[in-house]
N, C-alpha and C positions, 0 to 999 in steps of 0.2 A: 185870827186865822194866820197860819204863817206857810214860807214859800218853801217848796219843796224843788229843787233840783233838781231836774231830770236827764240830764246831759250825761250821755253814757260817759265813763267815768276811763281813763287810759287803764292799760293792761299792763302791770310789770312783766319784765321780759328780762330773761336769766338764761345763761350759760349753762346746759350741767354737767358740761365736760364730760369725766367718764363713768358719773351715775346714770341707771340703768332705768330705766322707762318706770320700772315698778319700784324703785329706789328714791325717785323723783316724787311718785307721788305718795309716800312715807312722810319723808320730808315737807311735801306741801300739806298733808293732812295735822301732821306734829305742830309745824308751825301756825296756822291756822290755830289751832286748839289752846297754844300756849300765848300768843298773841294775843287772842281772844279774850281770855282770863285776867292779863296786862289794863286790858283796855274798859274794863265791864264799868269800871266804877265811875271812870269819867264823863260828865253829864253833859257837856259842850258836844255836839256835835262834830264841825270840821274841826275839834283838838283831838278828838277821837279818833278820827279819820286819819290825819295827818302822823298820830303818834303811833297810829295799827301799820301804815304804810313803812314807817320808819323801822319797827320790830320787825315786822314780817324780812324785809331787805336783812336785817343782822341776820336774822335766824336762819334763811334758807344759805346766805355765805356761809356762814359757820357750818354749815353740813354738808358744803362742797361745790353749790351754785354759784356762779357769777355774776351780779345783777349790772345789765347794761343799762338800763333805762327804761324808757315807757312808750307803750305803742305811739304816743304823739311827738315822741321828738329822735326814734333810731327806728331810720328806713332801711339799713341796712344788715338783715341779721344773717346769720350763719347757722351751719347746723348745726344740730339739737342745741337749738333756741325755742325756748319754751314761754309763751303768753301765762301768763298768770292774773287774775280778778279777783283780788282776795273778797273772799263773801262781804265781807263789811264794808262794804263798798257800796253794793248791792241796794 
């Protein structure tokens, strides 16, 4: 029997400067998808985790976000700063 985790898990939080609300979530549905595909084969759990958390950050910069960090360590965000949970987390 093994332990499962249940501790909600922090939120990446991104910049998106001057992408537009439905541009944003383009970009977060893209990355997601292609991220996802990255990561399918790896059978470890938190390497999964950790290497989907990693992708996803390149991906959404590359398309124009900022990634400040995580709801657990920046209390101070600005506008359109955007919470992100990537599913695979979940």
């Amino acid at each position: 029997m093994g332990c499962v985790d249940k501790r909600e898990r922090p939120q990446l939080l991104f910049q998106i400067g001057s992408l537009k609300e439905a541009e944003w979530k383009h970009v977060d549905k893209t990355c997601e998808y292609e991220v996802a595909k990255e990561v399918a084969p790896i059978k470890i759990g938190i390497i999964a985790t950790e290497r989907y958390r990693k992708l996803y950050i390149l991906c959404a910069e590359s398309k124009g976000a900022t990634f400040l960090g995580s709801t657990d360590t920046v209390h101070n965000r600005g506008p359109k700063t955007i919470a992100v949970q990537p599913y695979y987390w979940n």
